[in-house]
C-alpha positions as protocol buffer text, in pm:
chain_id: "A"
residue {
  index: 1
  type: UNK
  ca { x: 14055 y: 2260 z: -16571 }
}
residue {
  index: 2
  type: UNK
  ca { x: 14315 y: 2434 z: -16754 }
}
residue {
  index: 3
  type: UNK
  ca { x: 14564 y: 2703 z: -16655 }
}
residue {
  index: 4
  type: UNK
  ca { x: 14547 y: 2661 z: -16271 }
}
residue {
  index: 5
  type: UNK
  ca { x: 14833 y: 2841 z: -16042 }
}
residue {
  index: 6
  type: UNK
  ca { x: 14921 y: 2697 z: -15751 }
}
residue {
  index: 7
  type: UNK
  ca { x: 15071 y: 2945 z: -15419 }
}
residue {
  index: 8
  type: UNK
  ca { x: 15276 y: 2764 z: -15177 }
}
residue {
  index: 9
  type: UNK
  ca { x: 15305 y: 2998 z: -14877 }
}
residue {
  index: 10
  type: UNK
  ca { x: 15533 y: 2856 z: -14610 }
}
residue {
  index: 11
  type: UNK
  ca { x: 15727 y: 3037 z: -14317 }
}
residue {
  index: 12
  type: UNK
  ca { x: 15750 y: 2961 z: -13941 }
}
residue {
  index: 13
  type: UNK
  ca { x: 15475 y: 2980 z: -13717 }
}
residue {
  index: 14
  type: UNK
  ca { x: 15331 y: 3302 z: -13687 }
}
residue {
  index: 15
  type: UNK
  ca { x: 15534 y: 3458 z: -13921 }
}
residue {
  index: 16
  type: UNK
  ca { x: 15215 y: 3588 z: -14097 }
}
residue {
  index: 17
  type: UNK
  ca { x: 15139 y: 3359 z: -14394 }
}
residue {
  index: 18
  type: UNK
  ca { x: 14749 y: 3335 z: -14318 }
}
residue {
  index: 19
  type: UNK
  ca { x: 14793 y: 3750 z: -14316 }
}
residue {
  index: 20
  type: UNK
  ca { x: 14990 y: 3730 z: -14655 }
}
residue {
  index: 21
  type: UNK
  ca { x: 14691 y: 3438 z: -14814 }
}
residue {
  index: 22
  type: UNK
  ca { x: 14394 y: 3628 z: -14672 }
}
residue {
  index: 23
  type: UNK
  ca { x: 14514 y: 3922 z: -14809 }
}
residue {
  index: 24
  type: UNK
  ca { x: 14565 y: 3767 z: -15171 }
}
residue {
  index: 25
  type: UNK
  ca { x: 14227 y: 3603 z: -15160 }
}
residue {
  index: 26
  type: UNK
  ca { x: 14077 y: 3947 z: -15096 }
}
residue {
  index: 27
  type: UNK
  ca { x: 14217 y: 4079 z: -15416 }
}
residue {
  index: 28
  type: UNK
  ca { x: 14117 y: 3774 z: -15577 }
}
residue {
  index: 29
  type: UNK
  ca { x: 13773 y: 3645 z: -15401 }
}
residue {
  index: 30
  type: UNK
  ca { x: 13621 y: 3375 z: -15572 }
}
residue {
  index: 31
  type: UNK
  ca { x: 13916 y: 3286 z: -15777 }
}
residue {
  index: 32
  type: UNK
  ca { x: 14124 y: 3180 z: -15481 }
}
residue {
  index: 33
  type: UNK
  ca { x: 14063 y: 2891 z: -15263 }
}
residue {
  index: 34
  type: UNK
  ca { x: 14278 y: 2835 z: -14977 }
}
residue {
  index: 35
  type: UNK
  ca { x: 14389 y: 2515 z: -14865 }
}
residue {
  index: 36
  type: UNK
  ca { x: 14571 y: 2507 z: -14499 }
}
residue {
  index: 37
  type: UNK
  ca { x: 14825 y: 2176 z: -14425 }
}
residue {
  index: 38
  type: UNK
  ca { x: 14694 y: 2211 z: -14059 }
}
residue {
  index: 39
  type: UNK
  ca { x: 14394 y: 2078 z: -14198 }
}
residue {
  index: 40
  type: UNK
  ca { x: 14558 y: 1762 z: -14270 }
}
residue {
  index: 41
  type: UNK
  ca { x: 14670 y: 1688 z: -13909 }
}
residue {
  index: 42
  type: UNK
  ca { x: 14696 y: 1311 z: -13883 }
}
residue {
  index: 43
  type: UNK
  ca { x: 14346 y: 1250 z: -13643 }
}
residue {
  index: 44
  type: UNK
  ca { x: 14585 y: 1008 z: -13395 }
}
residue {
  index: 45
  type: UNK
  ca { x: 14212 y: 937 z: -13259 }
}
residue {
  index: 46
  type: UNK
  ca { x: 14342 y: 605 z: -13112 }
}
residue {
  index: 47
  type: UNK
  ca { x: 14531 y: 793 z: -12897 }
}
residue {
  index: 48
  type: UNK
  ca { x: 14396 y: 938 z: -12535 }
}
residue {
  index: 49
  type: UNK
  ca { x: 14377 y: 1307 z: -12535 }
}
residue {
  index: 50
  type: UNK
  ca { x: 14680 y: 1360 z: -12302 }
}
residue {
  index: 51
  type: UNK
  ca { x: 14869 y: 1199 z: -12486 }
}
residue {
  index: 52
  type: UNK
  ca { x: 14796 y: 1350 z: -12819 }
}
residue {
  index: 53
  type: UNK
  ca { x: 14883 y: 1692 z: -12626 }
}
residue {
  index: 54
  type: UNK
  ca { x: 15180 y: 1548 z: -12589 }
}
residue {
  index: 55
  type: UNK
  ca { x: 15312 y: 1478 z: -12975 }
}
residue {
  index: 56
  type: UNK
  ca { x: 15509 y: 1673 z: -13199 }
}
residue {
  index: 57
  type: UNK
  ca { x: 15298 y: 1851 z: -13416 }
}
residue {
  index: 58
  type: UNK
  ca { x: 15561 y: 2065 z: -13545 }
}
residue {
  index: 59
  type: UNK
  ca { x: 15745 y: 1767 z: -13766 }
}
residue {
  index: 60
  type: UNK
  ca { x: 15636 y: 1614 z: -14120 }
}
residue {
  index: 61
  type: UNK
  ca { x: 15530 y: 1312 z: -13965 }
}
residue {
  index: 62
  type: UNK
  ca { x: 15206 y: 1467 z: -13794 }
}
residue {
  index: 63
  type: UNK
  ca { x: 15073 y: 1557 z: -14160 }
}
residue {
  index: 64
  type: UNK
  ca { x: 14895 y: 1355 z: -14409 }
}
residue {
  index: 65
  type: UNK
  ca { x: 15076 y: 1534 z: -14702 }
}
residue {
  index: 66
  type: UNK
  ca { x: 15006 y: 1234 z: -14941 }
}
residue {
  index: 67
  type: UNK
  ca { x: 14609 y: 1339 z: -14910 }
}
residue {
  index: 68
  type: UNK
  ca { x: 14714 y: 1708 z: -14924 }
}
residue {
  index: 69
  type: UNK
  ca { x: 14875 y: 1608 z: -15282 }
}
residue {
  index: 70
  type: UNK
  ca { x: 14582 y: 1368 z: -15383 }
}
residue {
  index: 71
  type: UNK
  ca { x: 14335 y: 1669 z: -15278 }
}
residue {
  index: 72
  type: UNK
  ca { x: 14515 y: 1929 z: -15474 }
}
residue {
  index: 73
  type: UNK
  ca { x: 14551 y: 1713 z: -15764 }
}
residue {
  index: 74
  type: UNK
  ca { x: 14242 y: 1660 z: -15804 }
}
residue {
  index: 75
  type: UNK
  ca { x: 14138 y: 2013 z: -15759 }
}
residue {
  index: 76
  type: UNK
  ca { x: 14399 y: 2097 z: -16072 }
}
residue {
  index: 77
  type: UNK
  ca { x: 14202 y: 1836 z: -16258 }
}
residue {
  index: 78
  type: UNK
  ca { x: 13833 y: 2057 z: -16179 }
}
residue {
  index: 79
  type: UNK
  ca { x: 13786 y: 1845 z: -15919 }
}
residue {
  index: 80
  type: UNK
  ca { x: 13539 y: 1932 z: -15602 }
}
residue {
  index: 81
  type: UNK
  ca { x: 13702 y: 1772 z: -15304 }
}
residue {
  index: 82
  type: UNK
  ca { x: 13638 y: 1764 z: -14940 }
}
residue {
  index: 83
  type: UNK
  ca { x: 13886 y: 1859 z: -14702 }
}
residue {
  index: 84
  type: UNK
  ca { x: 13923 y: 1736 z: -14342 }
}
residue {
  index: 85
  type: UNK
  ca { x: 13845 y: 2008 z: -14034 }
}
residue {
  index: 86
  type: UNK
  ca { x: 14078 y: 1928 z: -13732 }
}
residue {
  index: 87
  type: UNK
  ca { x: 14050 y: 2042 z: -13397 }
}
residue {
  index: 88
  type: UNK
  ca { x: 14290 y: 2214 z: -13189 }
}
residue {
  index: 89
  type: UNK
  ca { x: 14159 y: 2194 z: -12884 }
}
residue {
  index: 90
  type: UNK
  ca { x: 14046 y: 1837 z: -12893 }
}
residue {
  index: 91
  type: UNK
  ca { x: 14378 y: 1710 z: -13092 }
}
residue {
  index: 92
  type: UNK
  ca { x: 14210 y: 1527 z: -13352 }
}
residue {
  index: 93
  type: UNK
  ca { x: 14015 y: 1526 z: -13653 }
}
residue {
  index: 94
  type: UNK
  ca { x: 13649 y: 1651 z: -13647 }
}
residue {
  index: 95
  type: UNK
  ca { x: 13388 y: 1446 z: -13873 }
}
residue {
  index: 96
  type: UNK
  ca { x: 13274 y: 1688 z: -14085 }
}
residue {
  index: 97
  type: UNK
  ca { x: 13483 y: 1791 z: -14383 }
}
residue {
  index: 98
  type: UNK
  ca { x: 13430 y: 2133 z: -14578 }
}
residue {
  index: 99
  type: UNK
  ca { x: 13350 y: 2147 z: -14989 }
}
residue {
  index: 100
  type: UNK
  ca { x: 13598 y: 2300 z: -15224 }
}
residue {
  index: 101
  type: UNK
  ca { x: 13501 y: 2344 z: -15551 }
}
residue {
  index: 102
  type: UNK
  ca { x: 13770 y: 2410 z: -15836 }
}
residue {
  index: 103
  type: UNK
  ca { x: 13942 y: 2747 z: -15877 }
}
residue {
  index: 104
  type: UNK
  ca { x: 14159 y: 2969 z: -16101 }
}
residue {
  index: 105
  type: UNK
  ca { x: 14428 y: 2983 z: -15804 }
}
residue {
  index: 106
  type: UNK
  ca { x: 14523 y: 2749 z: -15508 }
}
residue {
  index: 107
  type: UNK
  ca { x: 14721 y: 2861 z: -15256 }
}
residue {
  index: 108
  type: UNK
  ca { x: 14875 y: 2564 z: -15012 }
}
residue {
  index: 109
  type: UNK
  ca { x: 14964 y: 2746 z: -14661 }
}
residue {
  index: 110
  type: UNK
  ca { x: 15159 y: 2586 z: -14407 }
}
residue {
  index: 111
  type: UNK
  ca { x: 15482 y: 2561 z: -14182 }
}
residue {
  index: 112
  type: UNK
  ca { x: 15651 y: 2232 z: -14391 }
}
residue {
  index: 113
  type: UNK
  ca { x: 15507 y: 2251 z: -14738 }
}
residue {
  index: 114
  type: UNK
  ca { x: 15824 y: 2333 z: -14862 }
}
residue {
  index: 115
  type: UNK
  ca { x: 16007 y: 2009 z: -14726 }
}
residue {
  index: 116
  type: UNK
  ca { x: 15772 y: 1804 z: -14924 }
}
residue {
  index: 117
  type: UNK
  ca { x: 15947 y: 1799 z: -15258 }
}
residue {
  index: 118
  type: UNK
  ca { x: 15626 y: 1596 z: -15452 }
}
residue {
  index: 119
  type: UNK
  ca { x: 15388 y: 1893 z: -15312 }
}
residue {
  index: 120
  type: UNK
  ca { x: 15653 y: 2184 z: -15362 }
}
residue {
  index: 121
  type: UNK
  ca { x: 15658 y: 2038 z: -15730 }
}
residue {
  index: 122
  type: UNK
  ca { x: 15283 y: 2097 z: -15803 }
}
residue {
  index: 123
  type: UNK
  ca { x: 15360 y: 2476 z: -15738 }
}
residue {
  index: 124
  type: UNK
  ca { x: 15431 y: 2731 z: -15972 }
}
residue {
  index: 125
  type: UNK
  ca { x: 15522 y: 3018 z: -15735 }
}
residue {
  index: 126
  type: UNK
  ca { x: 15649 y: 2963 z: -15394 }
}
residue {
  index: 127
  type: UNK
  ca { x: 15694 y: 3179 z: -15112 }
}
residue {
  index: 128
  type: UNK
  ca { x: 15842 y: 3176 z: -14821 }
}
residue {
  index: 129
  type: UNK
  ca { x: 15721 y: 3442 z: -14527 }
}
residue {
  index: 130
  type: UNK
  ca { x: 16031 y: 3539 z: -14336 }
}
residue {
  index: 131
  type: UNK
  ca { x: 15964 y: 3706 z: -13988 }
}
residue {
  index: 132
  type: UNK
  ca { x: 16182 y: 3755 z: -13661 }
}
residue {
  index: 133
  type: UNK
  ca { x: 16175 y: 3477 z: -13369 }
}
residue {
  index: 134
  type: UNK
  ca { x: 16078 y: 3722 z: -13140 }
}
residue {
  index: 135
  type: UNK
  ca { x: 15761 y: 3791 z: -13350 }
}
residue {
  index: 136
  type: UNK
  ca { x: 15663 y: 3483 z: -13433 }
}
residue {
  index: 137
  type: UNK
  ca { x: 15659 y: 3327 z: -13055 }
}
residue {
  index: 138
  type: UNK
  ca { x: 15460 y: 3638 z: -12921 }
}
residue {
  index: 139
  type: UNK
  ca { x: 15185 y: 3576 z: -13203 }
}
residue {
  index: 140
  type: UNK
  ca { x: 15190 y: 3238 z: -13146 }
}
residue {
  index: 141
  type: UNK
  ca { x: 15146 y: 3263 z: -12791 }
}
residue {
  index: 142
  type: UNK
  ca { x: 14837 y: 3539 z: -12832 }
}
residue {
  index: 143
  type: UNK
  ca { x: 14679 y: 3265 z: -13097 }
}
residue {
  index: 144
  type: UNK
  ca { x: 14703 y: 2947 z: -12906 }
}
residue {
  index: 145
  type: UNK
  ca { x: 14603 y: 3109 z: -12585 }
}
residue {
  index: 146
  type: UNK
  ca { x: 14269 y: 3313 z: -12709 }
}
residue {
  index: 147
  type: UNK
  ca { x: 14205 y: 3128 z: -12980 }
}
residue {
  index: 148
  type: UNK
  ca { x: 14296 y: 2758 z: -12937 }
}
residue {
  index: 149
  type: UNK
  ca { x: 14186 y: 2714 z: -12574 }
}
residue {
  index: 150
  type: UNK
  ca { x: 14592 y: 2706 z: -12453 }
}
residue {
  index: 151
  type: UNK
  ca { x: 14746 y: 2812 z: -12149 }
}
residue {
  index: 152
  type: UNK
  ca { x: 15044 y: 3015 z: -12107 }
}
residue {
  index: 153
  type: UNK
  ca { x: 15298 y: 2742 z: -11987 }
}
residue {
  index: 154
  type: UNK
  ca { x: 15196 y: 2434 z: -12266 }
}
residue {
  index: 155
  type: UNK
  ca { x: 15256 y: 2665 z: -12536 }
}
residue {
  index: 156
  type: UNK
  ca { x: 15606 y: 2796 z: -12389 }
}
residue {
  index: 157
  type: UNK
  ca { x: 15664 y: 2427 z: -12358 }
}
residue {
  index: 158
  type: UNK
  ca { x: 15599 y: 2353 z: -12657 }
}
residue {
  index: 159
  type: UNK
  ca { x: 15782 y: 2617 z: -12829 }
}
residue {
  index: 160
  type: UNK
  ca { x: 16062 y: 2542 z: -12652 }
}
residue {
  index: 161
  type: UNK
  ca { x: 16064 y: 2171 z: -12681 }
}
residue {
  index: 162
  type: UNK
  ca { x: 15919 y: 2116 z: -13019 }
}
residue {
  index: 163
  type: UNK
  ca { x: 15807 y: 2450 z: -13233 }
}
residue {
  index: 164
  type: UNK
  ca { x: 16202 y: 2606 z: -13227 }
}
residue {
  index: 165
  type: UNK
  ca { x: 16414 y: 2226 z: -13298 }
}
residue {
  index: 166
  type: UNK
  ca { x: 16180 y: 2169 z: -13582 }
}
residue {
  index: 167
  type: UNK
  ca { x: 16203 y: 2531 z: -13756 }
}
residue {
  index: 168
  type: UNK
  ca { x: 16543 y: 2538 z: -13753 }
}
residue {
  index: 169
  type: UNK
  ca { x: 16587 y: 2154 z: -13874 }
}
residue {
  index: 170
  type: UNK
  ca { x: 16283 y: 2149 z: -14115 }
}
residue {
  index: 171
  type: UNK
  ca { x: 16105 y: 2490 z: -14192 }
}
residue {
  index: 172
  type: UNK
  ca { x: 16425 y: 2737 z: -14179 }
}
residue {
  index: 173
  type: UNK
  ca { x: 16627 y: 2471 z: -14433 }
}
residue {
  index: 174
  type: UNK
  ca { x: 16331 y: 2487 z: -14668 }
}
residue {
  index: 175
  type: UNK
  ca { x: 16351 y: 2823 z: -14756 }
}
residue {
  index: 176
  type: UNK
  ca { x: 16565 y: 2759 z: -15029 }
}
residue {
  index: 177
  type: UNK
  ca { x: 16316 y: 2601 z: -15249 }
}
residue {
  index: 178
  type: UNK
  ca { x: 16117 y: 2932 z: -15222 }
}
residue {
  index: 179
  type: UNK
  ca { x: 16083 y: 3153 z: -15547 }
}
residue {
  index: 180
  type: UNK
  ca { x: 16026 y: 3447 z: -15344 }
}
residue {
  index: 181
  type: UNK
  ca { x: 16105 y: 3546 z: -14965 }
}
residue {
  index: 182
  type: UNK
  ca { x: 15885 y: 3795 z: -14775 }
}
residue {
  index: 183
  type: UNK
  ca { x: 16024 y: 3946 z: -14471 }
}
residue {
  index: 184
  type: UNK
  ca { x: 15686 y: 3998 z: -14225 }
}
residue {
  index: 185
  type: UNK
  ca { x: 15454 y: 3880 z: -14497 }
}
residue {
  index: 186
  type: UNK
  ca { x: 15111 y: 4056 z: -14526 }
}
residue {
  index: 187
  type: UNK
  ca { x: 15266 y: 4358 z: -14333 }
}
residue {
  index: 188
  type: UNK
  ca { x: 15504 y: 4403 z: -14631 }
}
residue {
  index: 189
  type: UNK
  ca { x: 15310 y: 4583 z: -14845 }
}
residue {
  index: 190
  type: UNK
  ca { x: 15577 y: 4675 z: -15122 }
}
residue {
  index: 191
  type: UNK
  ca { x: 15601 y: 4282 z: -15191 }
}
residue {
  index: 192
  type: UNK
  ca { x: 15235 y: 4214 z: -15143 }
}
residue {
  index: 193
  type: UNK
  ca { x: 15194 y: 4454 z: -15405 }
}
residue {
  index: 194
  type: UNK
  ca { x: 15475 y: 4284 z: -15627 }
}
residue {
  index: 195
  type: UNK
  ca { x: 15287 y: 3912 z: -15596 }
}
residue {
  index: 196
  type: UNK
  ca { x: 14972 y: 4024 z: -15637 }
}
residue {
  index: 197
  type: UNK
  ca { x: 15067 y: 4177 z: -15996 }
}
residue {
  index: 198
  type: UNK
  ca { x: 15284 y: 3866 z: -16087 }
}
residue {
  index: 199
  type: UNK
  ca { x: 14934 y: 3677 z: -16010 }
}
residue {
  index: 200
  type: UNK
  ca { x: 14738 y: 3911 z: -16237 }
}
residue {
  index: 201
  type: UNK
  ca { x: 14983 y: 3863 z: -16506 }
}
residue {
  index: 202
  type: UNK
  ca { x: 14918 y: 3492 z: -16484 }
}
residue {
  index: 203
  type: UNK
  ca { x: 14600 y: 3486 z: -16461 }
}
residue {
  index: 204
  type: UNK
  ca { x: 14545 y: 3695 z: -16818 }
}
């Protein structure tokens, strides 16, 4: 398949990538797939559920990146590929997977992306979502709690143990691979407006 553009979309945890993607895709609709690194969650299904509550999810270990890059590869090849669903309420992979068929634009969306330097280099534009602390740990707490079956103390816990060490050793740092920074991503209309043109230019 020729002239496919690859997104990266990176940025801390509730910073508002998934905003900034959805709102590309809507411009874009069938042209865009999106493909999410929490869908590559490592399914640690040897490991009792307790326990798996337990892990870091937040570092580059709990990602398998390398079938992230096979996946998208193949996709840039016109490739249909099947993506794993994971579970965050369970911890683990599902066993169903969900078809994506090849598109004009792939955009990769995700907390680490940018660390990976073999995935960062199948992107042609990358950006990086750059929101507040303050905002990002009060959308992350309203996410995990009504939407990932959380309770108020685990995810304080784990932002405080896990989530804030690894942004400021891993996702902060990786910021300076990005092509473009966004402060409060799909809120920021003026840049929204900006990428979605540079896309359209592309795409011609």
């Amino acid at each position: 398949m020729q002239d496919v553009m690859v997104i990266g979309i990176a940025g801390g945890s509730g910073s508002g990538k998934t905003t900034l993607s959805k709102r590309i895709k809507e411009v874009f609709n069938t042209e865009v797939v999106i493909l999410c690194h929490d869908y590559y969650y490592k399914s640690n299904e040897g490991i009792a559920l307790e326990e798996r509550k337990k892990l870091n999810y937040d570092h580059p270990n709990s990602f398998d990146t390398d079938l992230l890059i096979d996946q998208l590869k193949r996709l840039k090849e016109g490739n249909t590929i099947y993506h794993p669903v994971y579970s965050f309420v369970e911890h683990t992979r599902l066993n169903e997977t969900v078809e994506v068929k090849p598109t004009k634009v792939i955009i990769i969306e995700g907390i680490l992306i940018f660390e990976n330097k073999e995935l960062c280099d199948l992107m042609d534009i990358k950006v990086f979502v750059d929101t507040d602390a303050d905002v990002r740990i009060i959308r992350r707490l309203l996410r995990d709690v009504q939407e990932r079956g959380r309770d108020l103390d685990s995810v304080v816990n784990q932002y405080l143990s896990t989530v804030k060490p690894m942004h400021e050793e891993f996702v902060d740092p990786s910021k300076r691979r990005a092509d473009i920074i966004i402060p409060e991503g799909g809120e920021n209309e003026v840049a929204l407006s900006m990428l979605l043109e540079k896309i359209k230019s592309l795409l011609i």
